[in-house]
N, C-alpha and C positions, 0 to 999 in steps of 0.2 A: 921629712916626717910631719904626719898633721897633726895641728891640736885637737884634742877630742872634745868635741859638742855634746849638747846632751843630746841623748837619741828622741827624734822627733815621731811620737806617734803616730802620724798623719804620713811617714816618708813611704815610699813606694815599695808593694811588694810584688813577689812572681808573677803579679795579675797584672803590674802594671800602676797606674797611679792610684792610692787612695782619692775618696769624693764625701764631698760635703754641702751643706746647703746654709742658704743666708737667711736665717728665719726672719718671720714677716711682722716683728717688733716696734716697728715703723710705718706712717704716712696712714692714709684713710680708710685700710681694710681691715686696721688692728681687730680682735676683738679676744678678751681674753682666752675663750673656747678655742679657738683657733690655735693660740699659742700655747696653750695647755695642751694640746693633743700633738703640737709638731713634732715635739721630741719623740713622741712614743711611734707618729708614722716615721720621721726619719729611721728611727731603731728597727722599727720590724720589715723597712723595703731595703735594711742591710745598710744604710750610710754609715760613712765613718764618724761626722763630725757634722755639729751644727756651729755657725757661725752669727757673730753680733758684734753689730755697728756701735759708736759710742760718742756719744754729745752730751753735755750741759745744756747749749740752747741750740734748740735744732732748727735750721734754716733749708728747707728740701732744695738740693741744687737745680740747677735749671733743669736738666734733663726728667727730674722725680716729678710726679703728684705735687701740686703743691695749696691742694684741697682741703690739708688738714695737719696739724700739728705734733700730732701724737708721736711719741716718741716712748716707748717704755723701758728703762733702764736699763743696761745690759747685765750687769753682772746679779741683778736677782732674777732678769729672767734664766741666766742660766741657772743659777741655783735651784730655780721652780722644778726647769727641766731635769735636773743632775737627779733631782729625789724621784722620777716618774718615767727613768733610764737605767740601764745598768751597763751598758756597752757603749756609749755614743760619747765619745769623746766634746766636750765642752769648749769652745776654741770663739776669740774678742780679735776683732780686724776692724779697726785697731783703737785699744786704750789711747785717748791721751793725756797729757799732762792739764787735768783740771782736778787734780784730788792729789792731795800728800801722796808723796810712795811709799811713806808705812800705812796708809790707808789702804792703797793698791797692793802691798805686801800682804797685806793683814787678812784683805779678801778673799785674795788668790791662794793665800794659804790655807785660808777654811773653806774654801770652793775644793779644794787637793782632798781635804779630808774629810770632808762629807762625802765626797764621790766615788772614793776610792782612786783618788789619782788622776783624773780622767780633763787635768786643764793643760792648755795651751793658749798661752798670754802672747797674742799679738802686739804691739807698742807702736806708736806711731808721733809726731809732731803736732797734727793738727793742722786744722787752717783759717777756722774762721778766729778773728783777732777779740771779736767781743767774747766769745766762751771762755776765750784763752785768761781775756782780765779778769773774768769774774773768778777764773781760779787761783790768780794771785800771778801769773805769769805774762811777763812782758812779752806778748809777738814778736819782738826782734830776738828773743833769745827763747824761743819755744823748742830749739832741737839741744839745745843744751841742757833745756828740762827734761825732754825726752829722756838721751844720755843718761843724766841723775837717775831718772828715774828708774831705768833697769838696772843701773850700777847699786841703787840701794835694795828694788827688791830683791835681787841676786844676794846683798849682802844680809839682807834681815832673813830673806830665807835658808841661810848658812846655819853653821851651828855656833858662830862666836856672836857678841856685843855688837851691833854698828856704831863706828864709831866713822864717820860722812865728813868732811870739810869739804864743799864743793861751793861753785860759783852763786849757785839759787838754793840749794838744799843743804843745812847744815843737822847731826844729830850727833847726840854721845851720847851712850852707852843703853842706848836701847836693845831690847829684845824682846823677838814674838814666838808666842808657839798656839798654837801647833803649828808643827810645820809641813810641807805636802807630803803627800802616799809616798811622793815619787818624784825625780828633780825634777822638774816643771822647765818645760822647753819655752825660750821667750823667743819669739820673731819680731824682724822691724818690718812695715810698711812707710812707702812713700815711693814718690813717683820722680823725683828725682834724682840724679847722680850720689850728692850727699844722703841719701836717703842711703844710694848701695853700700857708700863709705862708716854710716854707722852699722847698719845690717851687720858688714862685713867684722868689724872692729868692736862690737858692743854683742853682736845676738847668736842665735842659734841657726835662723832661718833670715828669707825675704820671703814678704808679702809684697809681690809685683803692683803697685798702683795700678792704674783704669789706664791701660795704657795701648794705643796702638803698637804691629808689630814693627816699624819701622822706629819709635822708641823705646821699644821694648828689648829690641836684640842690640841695642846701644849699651841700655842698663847692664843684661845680662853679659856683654864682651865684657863691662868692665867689673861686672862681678868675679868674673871668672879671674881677670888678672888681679883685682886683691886677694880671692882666694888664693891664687899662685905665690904673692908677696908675702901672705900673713901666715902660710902650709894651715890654710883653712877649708873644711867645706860646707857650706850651708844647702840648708832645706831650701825647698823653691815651692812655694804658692802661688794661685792665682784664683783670683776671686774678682773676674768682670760680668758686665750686665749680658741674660742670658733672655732672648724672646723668642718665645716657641709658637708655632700656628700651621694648621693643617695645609696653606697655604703660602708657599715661599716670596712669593711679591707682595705678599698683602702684612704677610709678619714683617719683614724688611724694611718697608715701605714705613710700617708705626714705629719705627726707629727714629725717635729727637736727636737725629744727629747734631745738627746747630744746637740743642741742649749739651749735648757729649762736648761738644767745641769750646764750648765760653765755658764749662767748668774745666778740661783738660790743657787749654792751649797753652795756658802760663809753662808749662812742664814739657810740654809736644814736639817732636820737633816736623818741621814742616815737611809734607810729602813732594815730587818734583812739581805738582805741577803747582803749589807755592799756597794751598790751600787744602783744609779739609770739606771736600763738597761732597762727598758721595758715602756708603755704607763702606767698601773695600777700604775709602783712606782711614777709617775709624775701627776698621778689622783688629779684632787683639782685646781692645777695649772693651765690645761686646761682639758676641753671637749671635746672629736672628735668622728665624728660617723653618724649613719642616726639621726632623729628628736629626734624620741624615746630618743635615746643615749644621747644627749643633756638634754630630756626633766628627765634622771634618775639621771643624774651628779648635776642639779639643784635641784634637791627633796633631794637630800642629804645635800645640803646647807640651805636648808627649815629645815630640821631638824637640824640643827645645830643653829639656829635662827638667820637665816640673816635676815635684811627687803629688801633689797634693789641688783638685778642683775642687773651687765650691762654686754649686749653681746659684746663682744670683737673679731671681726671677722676678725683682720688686717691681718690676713693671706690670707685671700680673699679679699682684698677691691677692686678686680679688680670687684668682682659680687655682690658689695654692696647692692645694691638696690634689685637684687634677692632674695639675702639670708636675709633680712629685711622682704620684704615680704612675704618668709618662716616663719622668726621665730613669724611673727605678728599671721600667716592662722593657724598655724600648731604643733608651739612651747608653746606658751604663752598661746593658749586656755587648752590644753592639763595640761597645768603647775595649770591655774585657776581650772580646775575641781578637778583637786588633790588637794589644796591646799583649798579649799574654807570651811570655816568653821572650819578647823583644825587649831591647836597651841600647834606647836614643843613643849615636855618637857623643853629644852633647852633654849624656848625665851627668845631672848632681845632685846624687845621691847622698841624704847626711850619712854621718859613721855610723 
């Protein structure tokens, strides 16, 4: 018998998987217009869900821009967006542990009721160690804050008292209200093993790290057998880098692989020939290519049983709105026709 999750808005219907996109909240192409208008084109070219990154101090990894600083808030841009939306689910890949989790409670809970419901709390570890101190937590023990961290928003969004003794978070007799529309589905990301081990044991879902598919179907075997251990089933996301161009060697080809490398390798595991040198050993991670190319990288993640894409196009956020309207005309139908009526061996589908 399995334990019941909460149901993931984002999980896959008759179409196939729902889709979402990474909005462009980050690096040199910010500009508020921009971001004030994504929510309303994602909403009306049909996406499910808009998606946001989340730092303290933001250091763009190698692979990123790293021309500019900017970084703007996640959870008021979703709020900006939630009020100038009515359909588009609001969804953080991934919170971490640099803010109280009755802070993070507290958010999430009036993010729920301003919007009629409409969040999905990603959670994650983190990784850089300076953000991590200035938020009061020690980098050796940042998955343990994580932990805390869903275990009290879970609890402060209940309807009793939090009453917390835990290793980094202690609290008595707190309580917040309001509280969400609707249970609020929490997912973990992270690119390691222990990442599947909280996912599985603390969340609702995984949010698959930047991962190729040779660790990628590592993670996901050993999802599957805590799923089997704990009579669990989680959601499945993926959210890697996506570059689109009219030209398949020439998109391909602007792929910072050796950027992908020095930020993923800690986590990677090595391909046979005992390096990552080429686009294919870094396949999973990211997409690049014409539509098509795109639209075969996703179908491999369909069959791996994800519910839920977000396009991740920060390499280009100078031609957002473009490549948006691309993937809406050209990507996403192409995805639905394939996908419609089929169900991956593989699935896993939450309840």
């Amino acid at each position: 018998m399995t334990t019941p999750v909460v149901p993931n808005p984002l999980a896959r219907t008759d179409r196939g998987m729902t889709f979402g996109l990474m909005l462009p909240h980050f690096g040199p192409h910010v500009s508020a217009e921009r971001l004030m208008n994504a929510g309303e084109l994602a909403e009306r070219l049909g996406f499910d869900a808009v998606w946001v990154r989340d730092h303290l101090l933001w250091r763009p990894h190698a692979h990123e821009a790293r021309s500019s600083l900017t970084f703007v808030e996640p959870l008021i841009t979703l709020a900006a967006l939630g009020a100038r939306t009515t359909r588009l689910h609001l969804a953080t890949s991934v919170l971490i542990p640099v803010r109280h989790p009755l802070k993070v409670a507290q958010e999430l809970g009036a993010l729920s009721y301003l919007t009629g419901g409409r969040v999905v709390a990603g959670v994650g570890a983190g990784h850089d160690a300076g953000e991590l101190m200035l938020g009061g937590i020690d980098p050796a023990k940042k998955r343990q804050a994580a932990i805390e961290m869903i275990r009290l928003v879970k609890a402060a969004l209940g309807d009793e008292p939090v009453r917390f003794d835990g290793e980094i978070y202690q609290v008595d007799e707190a309580m917040l209200e309001p509280k969400p529309v609707r249970p609020l589905p929490i997912l973990f990301g992270g690119p390691s093993r222990r990442a599947v081990e909280i996912a599985t044991a603390e969340a609702d879902g995984y949010i698959v790290g930047t991962l190729p598919f040779l660790t990628m179907d590592d993670r996901l075997a050993y999802m599957r057998e805590r799923e089997a251990e704990l009579g669990r089933r989680m959601s499945l996301v993926s959210v890697p880098r996506i570059r689109i161009g009219t030209n398949r060697a020439e998109a391909r080809a602007a792929v910072n692989v050796a950027g992908l490398v020095e930020d993923g390798q800690h986590h990677w595991m090595k391909p046979a020939s005992g390096w990552w040198n080429t686009l294919e050993d870094v396949e999973g991670a990211v997409f690049a290519g014409e539509p098509m190319d795109i639209v075969e990288g996703v179908l491999k993640l369909w069959d791996r049983g994800f519910d839920h894409f977000a396009f991740d196009v920060r390499f280009q956020f100078d031609r957002f709105e473009e490549l948006v309207e691309l993937i809406a005309e050209r990507i996403v139908p192409e995805l639905r026709r394939e996908m419609s009526g089929g169900t991956p061996t593989t699935s896993t589908t939450s309840a």
